[in-house]
Every structure is written in C-alpha cells, then in structure tokens.
N, C-alpha and C positions, 0 to 999 in steps of 0.2 A: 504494500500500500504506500504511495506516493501521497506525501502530505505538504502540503502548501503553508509554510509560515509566515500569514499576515499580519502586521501589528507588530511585528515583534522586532527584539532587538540582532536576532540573529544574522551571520551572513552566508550567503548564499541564499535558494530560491526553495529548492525542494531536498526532502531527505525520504528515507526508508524507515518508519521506525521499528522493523522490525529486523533493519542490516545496521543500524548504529548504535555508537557505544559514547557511554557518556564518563568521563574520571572528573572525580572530584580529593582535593585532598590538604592538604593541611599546611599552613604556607611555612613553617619549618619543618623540613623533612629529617627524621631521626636518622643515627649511624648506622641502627639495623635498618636500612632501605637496601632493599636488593633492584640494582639496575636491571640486573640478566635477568629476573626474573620480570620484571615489567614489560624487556623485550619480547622476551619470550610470549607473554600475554598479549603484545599489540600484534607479534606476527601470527600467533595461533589464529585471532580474529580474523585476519587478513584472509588467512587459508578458510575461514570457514565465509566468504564474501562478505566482511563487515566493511565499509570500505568510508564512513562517515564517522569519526571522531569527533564528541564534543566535549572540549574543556572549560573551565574560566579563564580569567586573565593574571590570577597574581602570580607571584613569585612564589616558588618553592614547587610543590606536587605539580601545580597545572602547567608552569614554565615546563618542567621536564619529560609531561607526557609530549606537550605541542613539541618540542624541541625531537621526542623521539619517532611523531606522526609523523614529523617534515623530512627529519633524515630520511624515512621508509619512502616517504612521495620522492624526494629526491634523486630514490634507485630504483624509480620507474614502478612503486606498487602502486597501484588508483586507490589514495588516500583521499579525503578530505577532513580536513579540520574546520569545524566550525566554533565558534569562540561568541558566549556573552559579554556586551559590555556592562 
C-alpha cells in the first residue's frame, strides 16, 4: 500500500508502510553500542525489500543510523531516508 503524506513535515512524496522502517534512539549513545550489529540490521532489511528508512534529526542514534542509510544508498542499494523536522 502506497500512502500519500499530506500535511506533513516529511520529505519525499510516497512511502510503503508496510516496506519501511522507522529508528528512533537516544541522542547519547552508550559504549555498549554495537555498530556491526546495527549494520547488520539495516542490511538484513534491505534483503528483505525495506528500502525506506525513517529517522529524526538529532545527534547521536538518528545521526548514525542516517549516516549508515547513506553509506548503503551510496553503494548503489535503493535506500531512502526520510527524516522529520
């Protein structure tokens, strides 16, 4: 199902919600934070077609996922990042 978000703060036009994923997290990230395992969670999604990513804006957790969404679009996987402001 293709859903239309008007009204809203979001970017982009349409998403899937039933192929996207949303990270939310905590703007100081603790020492036990495991990157590998984050990646590992954004590429599994990938393989399973999740291909719309939504974070927040601040520093810390949301910085890192967007930072790891963009590396993936980068090496040619069909990401999108959508971000509230």
């Amino acid at each position: 199902m293709v859903k239309f978000l008007q009204g809203s703060n979001f970017i982009g036009e349409a998403m899937s919600k039933e192929k996207s994923t949303c990270f939310t997290g905590h703007r100081i990230v603790g020492s036990d934070f495991n990157i590998e395992r984050l990646r590992e969670l954004i590429d599994c999604l990938i393989q399973l077609e999740c291909y719309t990513f939504i974070t927040g804006g601040a520093l810390g957790f949301d910085t890192i996922v967007a930072k790891e969404v963009l590396e993936r679009k980068r090496n040619k996987h069909s990401c999108n990042r959508r971000y509230k402001k």
